[in-house]
BAFI-3210 file (N, C-alpha, C; in Angstrom, 3 decimals, decimal comma, padded with zeros to 6 digits):
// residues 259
n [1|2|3|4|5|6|7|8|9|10|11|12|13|14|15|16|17|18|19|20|21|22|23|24|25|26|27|28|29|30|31|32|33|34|35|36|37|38|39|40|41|42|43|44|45|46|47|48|49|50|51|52|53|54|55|56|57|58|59|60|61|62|63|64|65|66|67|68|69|70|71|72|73|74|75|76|77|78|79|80|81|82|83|84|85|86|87|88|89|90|91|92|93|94|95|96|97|98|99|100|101|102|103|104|105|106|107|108|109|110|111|112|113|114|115|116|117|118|119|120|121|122|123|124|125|126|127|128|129|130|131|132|133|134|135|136|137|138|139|140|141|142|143|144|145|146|147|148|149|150|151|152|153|154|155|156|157|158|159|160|161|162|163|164|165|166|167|168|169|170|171|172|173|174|175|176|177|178|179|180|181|182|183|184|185|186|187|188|189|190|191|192|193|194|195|196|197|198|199|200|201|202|203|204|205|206|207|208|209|210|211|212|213|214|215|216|217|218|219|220|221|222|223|224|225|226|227|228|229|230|231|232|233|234|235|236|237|238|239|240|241|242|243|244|245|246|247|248|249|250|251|252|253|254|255|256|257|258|259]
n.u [-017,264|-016,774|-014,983|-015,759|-017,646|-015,542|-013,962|-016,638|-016,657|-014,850|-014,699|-016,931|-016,262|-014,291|-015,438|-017,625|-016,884|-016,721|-019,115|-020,764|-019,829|-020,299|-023,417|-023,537|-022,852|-024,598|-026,341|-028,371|-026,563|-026,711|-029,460|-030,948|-032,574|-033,940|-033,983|-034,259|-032,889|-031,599|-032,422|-032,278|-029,695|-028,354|-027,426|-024,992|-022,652|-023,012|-022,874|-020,226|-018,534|-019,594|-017,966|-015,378|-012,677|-012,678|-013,078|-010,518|-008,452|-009,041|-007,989|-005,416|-004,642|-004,295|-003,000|000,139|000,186|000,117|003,029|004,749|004,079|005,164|007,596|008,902|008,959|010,284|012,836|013,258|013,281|016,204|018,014|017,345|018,176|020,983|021,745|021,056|022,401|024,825|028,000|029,796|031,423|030,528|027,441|025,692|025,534|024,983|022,331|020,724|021,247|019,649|016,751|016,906|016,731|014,143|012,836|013,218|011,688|009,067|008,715|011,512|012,388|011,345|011,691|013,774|013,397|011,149|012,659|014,170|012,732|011,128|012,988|013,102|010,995|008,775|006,878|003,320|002,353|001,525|003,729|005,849|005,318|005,117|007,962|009,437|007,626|008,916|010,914|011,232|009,499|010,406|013,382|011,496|010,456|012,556|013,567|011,755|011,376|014,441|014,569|012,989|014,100|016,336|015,359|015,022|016,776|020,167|021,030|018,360|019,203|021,270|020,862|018,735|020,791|022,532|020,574|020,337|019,208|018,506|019,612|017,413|015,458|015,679|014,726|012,288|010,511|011,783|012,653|010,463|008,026|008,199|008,961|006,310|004,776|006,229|006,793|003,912|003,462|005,361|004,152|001,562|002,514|003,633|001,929|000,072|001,401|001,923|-000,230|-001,828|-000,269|000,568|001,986|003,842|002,000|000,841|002,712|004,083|001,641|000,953|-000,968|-001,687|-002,740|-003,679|-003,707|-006,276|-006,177|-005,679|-007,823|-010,082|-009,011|-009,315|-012,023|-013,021|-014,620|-016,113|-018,630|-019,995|-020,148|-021,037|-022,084|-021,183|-018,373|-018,317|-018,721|-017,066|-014,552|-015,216|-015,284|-012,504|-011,896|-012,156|-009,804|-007,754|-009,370|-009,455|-007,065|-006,686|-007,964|-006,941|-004,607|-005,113|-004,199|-001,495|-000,882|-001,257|-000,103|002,504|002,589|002,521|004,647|007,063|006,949]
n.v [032,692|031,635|030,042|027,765|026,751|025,749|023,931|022,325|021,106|019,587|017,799|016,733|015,241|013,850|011,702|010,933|008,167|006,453|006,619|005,754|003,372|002,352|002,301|000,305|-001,747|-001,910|-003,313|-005,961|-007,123|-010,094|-011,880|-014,019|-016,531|-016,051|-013,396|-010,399|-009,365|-005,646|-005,479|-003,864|-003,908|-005,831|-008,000|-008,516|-008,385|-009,937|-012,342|-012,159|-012,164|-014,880|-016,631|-018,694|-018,301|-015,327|-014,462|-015,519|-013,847|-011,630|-011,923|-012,712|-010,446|-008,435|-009,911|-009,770|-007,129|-005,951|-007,461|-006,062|-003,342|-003,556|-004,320|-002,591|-000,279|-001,155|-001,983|000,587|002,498|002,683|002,311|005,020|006,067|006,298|007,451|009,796|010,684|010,057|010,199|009,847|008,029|008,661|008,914|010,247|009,615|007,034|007,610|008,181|006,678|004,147|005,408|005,331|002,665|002,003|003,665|002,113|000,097|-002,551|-004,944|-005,824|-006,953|-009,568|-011,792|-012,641|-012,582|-014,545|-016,789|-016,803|-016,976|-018,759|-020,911|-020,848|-021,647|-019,286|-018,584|-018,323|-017,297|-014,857|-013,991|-014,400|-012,018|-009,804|-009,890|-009,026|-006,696|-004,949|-004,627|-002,693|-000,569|000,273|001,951|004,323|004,569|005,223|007,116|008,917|008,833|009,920|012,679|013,682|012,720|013,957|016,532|017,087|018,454|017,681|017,702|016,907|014,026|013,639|014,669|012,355|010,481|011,489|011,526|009,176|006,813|003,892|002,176|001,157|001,979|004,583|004,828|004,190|005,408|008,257|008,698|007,805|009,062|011,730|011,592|011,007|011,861|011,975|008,694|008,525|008,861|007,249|004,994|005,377|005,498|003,017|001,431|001,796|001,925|-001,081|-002,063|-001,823|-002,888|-004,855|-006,583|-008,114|-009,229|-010,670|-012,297|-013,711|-015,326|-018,180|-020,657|-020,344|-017,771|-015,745|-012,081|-009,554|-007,893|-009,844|-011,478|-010,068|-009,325|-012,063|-012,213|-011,377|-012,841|-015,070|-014,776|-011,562|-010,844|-007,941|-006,481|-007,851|-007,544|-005,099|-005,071|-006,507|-004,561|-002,035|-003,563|-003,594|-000,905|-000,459|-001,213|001,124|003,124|003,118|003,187|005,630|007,310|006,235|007,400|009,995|012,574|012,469|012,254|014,406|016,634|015,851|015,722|018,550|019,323|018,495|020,032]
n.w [-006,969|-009,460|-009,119|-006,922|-008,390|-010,261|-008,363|-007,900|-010,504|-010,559|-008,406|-008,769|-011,626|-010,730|-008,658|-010,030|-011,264|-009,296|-008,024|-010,046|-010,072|-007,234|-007,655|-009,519|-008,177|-006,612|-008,012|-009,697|-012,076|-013,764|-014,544|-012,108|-010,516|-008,245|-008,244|-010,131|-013,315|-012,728|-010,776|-007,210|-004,325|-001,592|-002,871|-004,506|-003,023|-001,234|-002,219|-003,217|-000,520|-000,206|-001,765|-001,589|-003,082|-004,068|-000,799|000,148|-001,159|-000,647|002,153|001,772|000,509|002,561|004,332|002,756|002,734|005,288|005,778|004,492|005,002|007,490|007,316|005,844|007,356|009,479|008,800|006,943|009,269|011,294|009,007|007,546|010,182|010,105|008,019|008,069|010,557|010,611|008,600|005,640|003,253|-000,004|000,793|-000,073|-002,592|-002,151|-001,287|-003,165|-005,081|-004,321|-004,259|-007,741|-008,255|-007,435|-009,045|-011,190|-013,784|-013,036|-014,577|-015,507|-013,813|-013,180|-013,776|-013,137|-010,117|-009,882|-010,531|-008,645|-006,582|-006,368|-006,215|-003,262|-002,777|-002,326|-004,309|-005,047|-002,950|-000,136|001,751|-000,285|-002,031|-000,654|-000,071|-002,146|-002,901|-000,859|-001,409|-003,461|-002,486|000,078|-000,677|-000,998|001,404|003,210|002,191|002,709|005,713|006,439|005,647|007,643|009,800|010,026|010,144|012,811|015,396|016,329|018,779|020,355|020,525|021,462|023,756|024,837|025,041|027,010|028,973|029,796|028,012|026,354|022,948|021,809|023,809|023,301|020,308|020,309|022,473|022,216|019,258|017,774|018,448|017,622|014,768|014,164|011,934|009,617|009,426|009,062|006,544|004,895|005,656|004,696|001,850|001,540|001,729|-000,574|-002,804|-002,499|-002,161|-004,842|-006,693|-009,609|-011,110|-010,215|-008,302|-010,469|-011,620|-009,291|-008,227|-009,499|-009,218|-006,892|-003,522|-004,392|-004,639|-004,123|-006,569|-008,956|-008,440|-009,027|-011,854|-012,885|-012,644|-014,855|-017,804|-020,575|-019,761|-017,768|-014,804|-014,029|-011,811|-009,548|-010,161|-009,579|-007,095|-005,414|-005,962|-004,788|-002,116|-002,164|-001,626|000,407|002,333|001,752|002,392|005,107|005,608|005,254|006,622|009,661|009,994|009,181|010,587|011,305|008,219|007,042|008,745|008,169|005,383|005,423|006,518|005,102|002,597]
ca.u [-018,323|-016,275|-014,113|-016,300|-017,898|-014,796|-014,008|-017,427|-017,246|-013,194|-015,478|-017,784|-015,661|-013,577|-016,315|-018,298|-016,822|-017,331|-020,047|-021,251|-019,008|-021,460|-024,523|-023,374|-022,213|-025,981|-027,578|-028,329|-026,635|-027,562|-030,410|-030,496|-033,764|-034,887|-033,392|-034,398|-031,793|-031,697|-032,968|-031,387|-029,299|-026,648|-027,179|-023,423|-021,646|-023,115|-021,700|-018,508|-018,653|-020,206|-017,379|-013,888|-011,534|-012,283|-012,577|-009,274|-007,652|-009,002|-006,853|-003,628|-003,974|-004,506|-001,513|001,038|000,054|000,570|003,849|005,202|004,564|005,947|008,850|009,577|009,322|011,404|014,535|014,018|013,825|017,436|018,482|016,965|018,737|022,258|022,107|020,794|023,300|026,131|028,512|030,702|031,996|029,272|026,248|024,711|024,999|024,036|020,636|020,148|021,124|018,201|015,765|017,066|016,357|013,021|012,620|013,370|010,544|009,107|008,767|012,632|013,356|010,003|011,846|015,185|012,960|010,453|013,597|014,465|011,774|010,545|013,526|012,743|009,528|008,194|005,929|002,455|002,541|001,787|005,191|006,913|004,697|005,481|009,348|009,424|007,160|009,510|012,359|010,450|008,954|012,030|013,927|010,825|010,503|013,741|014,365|010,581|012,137|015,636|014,291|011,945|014,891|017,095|014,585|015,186|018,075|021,181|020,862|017,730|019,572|022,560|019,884|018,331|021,544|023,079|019,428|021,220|018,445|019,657|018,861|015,894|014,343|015,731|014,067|010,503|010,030|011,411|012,113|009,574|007,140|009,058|008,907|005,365|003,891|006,942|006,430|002,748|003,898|006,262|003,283|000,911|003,091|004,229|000,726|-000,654|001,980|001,539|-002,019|-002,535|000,398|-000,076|002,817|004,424|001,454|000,298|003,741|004,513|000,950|000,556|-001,995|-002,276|-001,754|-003,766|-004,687|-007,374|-006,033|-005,689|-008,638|-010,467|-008,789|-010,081|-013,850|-013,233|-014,566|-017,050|-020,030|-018,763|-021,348|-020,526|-022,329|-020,350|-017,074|-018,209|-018,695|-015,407|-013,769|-015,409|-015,183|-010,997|-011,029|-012,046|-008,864|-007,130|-010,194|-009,091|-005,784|-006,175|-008,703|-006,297|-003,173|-004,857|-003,440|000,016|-000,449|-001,800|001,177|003,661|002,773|002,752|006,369|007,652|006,135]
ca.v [031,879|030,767|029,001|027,431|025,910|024,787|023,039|021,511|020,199|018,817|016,882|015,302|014,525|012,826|011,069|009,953|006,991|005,802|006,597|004,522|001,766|001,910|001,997|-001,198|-002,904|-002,895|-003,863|-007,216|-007,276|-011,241|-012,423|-015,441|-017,530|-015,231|-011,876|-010,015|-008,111|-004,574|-005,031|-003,191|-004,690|-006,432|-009,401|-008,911|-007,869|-011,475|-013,442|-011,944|-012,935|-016,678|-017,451|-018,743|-017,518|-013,985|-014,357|-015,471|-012,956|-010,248|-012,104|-012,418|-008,675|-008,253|-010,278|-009,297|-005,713|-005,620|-007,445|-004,843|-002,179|-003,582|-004,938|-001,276|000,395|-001,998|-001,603|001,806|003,869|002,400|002,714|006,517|007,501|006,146|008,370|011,448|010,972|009,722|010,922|008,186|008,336|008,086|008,818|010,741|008,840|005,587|007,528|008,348|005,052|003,327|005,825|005,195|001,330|002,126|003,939|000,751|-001,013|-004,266|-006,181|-006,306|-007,959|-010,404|-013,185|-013,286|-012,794|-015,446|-017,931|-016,536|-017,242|-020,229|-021,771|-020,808|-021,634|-018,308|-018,345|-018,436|-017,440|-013,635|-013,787|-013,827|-010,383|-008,877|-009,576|-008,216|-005,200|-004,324|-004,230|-001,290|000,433|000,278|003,366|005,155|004,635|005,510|008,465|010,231|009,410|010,294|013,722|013,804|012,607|015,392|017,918|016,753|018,693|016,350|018,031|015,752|012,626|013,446|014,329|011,306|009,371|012,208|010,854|007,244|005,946|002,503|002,713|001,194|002,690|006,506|004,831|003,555|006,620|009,639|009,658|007,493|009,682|013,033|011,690|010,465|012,065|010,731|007,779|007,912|009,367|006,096|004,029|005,485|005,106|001,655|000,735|001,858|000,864|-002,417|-002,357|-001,438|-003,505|-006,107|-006,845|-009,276|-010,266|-011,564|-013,639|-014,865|-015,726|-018,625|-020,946|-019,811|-016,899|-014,443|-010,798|-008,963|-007,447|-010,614|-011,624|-008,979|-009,802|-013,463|-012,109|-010,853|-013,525|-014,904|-014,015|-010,765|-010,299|-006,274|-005,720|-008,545|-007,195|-003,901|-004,942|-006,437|-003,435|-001,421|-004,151|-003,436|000,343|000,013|-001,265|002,326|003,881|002,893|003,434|007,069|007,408|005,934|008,047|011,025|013,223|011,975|012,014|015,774|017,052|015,086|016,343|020,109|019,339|018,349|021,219]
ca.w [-007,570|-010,707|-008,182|-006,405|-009,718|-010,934|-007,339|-007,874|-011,369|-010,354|-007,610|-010,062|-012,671|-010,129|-008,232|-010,796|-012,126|-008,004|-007,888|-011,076|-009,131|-005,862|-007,855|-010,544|-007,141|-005,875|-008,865|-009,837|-013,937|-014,504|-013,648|-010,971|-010,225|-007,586|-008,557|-011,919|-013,747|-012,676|-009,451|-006,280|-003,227|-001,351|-003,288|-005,480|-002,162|-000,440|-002,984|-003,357|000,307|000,224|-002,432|-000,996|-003,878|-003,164|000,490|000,347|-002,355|000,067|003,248|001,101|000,069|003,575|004,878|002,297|002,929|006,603|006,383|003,607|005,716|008,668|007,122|005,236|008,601|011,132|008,219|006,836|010,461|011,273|007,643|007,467|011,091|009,781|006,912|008,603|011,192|010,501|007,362|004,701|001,608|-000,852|001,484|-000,987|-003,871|-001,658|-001,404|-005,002|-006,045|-003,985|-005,251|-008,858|-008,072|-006,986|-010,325|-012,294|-013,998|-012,245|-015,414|-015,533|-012,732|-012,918|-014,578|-012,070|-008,830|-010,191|-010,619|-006,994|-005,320|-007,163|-005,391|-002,229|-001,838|-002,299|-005,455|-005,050|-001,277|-000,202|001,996|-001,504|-002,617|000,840|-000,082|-003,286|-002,855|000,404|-001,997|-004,576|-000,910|000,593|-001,055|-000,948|003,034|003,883|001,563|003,427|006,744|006,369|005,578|008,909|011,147|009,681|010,453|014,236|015,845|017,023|020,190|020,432|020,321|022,729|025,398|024,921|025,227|028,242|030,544|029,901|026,956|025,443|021,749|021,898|024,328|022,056|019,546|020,938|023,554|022,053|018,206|016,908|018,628|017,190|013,685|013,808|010,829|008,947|009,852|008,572|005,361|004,766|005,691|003,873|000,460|001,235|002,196|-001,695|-003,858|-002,546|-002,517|-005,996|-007,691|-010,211|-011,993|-009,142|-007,872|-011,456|-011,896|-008,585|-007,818|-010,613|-009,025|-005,208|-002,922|-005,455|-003,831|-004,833|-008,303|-009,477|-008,314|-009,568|-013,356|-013,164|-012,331|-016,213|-018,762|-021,380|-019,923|-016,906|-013,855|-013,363|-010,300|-008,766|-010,415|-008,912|-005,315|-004,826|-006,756|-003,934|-001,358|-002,626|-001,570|001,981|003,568|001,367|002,812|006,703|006,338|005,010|007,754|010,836|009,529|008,595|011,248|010,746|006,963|007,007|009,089|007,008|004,044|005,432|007,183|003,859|002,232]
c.u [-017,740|-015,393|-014,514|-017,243|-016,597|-014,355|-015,140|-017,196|-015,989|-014,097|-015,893|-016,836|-014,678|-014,011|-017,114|-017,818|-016,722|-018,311|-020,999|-020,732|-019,839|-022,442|-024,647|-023,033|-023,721|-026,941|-027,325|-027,816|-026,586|-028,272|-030,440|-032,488|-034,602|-034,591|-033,475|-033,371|-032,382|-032,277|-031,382|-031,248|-028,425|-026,150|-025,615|-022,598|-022,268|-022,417|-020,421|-018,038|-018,849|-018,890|-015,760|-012,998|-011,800|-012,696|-011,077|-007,937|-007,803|-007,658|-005,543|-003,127|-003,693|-002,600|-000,363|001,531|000,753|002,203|004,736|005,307|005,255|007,672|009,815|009,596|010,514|012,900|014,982|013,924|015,286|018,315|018,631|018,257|020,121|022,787|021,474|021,704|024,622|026,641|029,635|030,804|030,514|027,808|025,079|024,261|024,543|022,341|020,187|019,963|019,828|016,861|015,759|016,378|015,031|012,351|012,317|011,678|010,336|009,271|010,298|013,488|012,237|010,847|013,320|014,654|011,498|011,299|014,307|014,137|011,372|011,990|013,707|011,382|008,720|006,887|004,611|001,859|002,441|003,140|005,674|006,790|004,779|007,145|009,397|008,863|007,961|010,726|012,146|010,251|010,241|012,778|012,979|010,725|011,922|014,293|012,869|011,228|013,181|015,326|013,445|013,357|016,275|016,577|014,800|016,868|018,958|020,794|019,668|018,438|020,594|021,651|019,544|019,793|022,502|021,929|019,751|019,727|019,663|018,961|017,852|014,916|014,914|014,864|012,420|010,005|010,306|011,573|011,236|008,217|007,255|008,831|007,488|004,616|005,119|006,361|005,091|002,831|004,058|005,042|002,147|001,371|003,168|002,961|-000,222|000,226|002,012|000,413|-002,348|-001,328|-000,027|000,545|003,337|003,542|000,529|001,707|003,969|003,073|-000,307|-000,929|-002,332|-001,794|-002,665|-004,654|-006,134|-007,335|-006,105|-007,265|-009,953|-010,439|-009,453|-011,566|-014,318|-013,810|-015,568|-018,434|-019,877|-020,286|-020,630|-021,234|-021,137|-018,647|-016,846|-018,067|-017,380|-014,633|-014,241|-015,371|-013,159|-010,690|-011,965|-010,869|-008,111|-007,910|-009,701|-008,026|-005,672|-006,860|-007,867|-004,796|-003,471|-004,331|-002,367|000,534|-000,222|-000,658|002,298|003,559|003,592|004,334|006,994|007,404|006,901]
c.v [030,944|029,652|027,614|026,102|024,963|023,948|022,041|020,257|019,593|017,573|016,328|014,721|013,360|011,494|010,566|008,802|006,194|005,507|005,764|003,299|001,330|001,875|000,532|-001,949|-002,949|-002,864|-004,692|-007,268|-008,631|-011,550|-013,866|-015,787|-016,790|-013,763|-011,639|-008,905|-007,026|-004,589|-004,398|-003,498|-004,853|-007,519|-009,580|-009,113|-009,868|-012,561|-013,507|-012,463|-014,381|-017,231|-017,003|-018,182|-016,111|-013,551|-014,189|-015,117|-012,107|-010,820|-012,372|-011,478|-008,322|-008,681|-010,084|-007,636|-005,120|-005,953|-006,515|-003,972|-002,205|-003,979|-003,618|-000,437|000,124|-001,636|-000,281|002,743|003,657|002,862|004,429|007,316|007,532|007,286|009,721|011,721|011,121|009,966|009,415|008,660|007,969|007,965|009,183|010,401|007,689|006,100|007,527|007,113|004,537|003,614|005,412|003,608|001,547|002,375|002,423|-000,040|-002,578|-005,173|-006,547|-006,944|-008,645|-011,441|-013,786|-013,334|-013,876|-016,955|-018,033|-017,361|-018,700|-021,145|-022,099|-020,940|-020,900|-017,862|-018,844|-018,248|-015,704|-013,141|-013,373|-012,686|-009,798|-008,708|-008,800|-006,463|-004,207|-003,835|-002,586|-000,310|000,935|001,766|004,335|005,599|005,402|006,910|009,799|010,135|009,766|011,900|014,647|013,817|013,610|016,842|017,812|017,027|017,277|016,735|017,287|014,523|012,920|013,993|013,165|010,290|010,172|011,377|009,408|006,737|005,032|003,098|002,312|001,630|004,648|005,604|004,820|005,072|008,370|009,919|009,383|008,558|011,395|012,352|010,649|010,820|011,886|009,694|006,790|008,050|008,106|005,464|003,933|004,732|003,671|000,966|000,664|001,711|-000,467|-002,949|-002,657|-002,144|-004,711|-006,775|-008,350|-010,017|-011,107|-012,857|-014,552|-015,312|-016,974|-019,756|-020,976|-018,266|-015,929|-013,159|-010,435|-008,224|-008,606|-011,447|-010,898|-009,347|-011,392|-013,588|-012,380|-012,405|-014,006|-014,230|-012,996|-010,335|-008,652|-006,074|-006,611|-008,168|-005,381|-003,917|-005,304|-005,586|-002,700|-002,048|-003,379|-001,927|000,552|-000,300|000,764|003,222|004,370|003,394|005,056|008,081|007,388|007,109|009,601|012,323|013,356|012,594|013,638|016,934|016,926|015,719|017,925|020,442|019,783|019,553|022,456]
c.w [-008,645|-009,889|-007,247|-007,570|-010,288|-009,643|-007,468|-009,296|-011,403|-009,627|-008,741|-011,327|-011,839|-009,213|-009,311|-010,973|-010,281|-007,542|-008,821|-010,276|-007,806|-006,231|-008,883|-009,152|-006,050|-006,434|-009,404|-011,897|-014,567|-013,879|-013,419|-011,036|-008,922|-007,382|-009,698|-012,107|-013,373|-011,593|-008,266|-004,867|-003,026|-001,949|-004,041|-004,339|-001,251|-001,547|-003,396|-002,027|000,732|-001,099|-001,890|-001,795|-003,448|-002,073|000,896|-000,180|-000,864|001,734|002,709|001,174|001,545|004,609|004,085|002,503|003,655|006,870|005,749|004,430|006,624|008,585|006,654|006,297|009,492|010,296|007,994|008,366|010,571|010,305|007,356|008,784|010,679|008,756|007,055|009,302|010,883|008,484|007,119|003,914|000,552|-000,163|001,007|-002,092|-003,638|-001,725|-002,730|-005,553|-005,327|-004,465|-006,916|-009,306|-007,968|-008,413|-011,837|-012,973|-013,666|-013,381|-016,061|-015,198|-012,300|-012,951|-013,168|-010,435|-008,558|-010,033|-009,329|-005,989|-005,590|-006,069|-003,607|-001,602|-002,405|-002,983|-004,589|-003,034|-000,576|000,608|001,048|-002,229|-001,871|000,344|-000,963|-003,353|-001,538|-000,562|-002,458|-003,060|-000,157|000,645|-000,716|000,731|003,747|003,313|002,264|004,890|007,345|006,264|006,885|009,737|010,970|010,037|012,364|014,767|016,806|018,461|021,255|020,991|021,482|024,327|026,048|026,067|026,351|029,353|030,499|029,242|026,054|024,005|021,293|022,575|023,864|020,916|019,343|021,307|022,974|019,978|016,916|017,002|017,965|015,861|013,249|012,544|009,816|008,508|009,273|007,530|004,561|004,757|004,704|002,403|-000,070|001,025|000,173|-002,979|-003,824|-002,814|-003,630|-007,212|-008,164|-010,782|-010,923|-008,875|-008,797|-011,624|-010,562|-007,324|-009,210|-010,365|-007,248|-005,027|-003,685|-004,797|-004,770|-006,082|-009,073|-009,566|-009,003|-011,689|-013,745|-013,142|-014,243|-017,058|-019,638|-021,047|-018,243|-016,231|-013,375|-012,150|-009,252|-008,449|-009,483|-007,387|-004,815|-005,285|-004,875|-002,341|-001,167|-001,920|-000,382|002,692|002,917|002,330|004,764|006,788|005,838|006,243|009,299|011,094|009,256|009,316|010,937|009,207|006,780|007,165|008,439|006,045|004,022|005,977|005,889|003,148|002,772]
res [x|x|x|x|x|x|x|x|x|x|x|x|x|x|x|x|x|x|x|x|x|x|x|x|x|x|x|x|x|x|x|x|x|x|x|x|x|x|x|x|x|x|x|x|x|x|x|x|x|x|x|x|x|x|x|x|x|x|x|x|x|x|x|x|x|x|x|x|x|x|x|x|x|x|x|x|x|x|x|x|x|x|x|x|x|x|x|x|x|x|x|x|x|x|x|x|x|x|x|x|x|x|x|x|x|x|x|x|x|x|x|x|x|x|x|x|x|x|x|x|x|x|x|x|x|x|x|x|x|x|x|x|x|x|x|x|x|x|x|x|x|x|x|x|x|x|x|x|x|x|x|x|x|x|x|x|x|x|x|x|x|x|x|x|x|x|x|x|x|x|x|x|x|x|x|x|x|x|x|x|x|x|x|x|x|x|x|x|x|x|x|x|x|x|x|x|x|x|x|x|x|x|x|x|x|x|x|x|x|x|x|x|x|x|x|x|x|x|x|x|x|x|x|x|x|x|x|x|x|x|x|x|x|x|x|x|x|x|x|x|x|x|x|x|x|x|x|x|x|x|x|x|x|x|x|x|x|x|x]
***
C-alpha cells in the first residue's frame, strides 16, 4: 500500500507540470476579438499552425533531426564493428577519448565551429545543426553499439562470410538485424540530445534555419501569450513522443541487454 502511494505521488509530481502545459495550451490567456480570456479550445494550437515562423522551426527541427540520426548511424555501425572486432594499439583509449570529447562543453567550441561553418555556408541552415550535433552524438552512438556488437559471438560473422555474404549484404541481412535493439538505443539518444539542444542551435541559427527551441525562446517577450507558448511546447513533445513509441520494443530490450 505504502508503495503503491509513493509510485502514485512520483506520478503526479512528475506529470503535473504537463499536465498544467495541456490545460494552458487550450486556454485562450489574451483575449482576441472573438475569444474571451480564459476560454477553452484549439484556438492557441491553430495559430501556432496558421503562423509560418513556427511552421517552419518545427520542419528544421524535423530535418536536422532526421539527418543527425541518420548520419550517427551510417558512421557509428562501421566505426562500432572495427572496434569490437578488430584489435590496435590504443583501441581502448581511442574509445575513451571520443567519449571524453563528447563530455566537453558545447559553449567551448561555439565560437571555432561558428567561424567553421560561417565559411562554409553552414550558419543559419539546419544541415549545419545536423553536422555539429553528429559530432557530440557520435561518441555516444558508437560507444552503445560497440558494446551490442561485442555481445555477438565472432562465430557469427565468419558464418556469415563462410555462406559467401559481401559486407554489405553481413551488414543489411544479418547483423543489423542481430543488433536491433542497439541500434534503437543509439537512435533513441541521438534522436533527444538533438532534439532538446540549444546551445548550437541558438548561435548557428542567427537569422534563419531556427528549430523549435529557438523558436519557442522568441515566443518570450513584452507582452507573452502562454497558451500559445504552451501549445507549441506541447506541439514540441510529439515527435519525442513517436519516436519513443516506434522504438519502444528495441529501446526496452536494449536497455535490459545492457543491464
Amino acid at each position: 500500500m505504502i508503495r503503491a502511494l509513493a509510485l502514485l505521488a512520483l506520478a503526479g509530481f512528475i506529470l503535473l507540470p504537463l499536465a498544467q502545459a495541456v490545460i494552458l495550451s487550450l486556454t485562450a490567456t489574451l483575449p482576441t476579438g472573438t475569444v474571451a480570456e480564459g476560454s477553452l479550445g484549439l484556438m492557441n494550437y491553430r495559430n501556432v499552425l496558421a503562423t509560418p515562423e513556427l511552421r517552419a522551426a518545427m520542419v528544421n527541427s524535423f530535418v536536422y533531426v532526421v539527418l543527425n540520426v541518420a548520419l550517427c548511424l551510417a558512421i557509428a555501425l562501421p566505426a562500432a564493428y572495427a572496434l569490437a572486432r578488430f584489435r590496435f594499439t590504443g583501441d581502448r583509449h581511442f574509445l575513451m577519448a571520443i567519449l571524453v570529447f563528447r563530455v566537453t562543453p558545447p559553449v567551448v567550441l561555439s565560437l571555432p565551429i561558428f567561424i567553421l561553418f560561417s565559411r562554409f555556408g553552414l550558419v543559419n541552415s539546419p544541415v549545419g545543426i545536423a553536422l555539429v550535433h553528429c559530432l557530440f552524438n557520435l561518441p555516444v552512438a558508437i560507444w552503445i553499439l560497440e558494446s551490442f556488437i561485442r555481445a555477438v559471438p565472432r562465430e557469427f560473422d565468419e558464418t556469415a562470410w563462410l555462406d559467401g555474404h559481401s559486407g554489405p549484404s553481413f551488414f543489411f541481412r544479418h547483423l543489423i538485424p542481430q543488433i536491433a535493439p542497439g541500434i534503437g538505443v543509439a537512435a533513441f539518444f541521438c534522436f533527444i540530445f538533438s532534439w532538446v539542444e540549444v546551445v548550437f542551435a541558438r548561435i548557428l541559427t542567427v537569422t534563419g534555419g531556427k528549430p523549435i527551441t529557438m523558436a519557442i525562446q522568441a515566443m518570450f517577450g513584452f507582452q507573452i501569450d502562454i497558451g500559445k507558448v504552451m501549445a507549441m511546447t506541447c506541439l514540441s513533445l510529439v515527435p519525442g513522443v513517436a519516436m519513443i513509441w516506434f522504438v519502444r520494443r528495441h529501446l526496452a530490450r536494449g536497455f535490459t541487454l545492457r543491464a
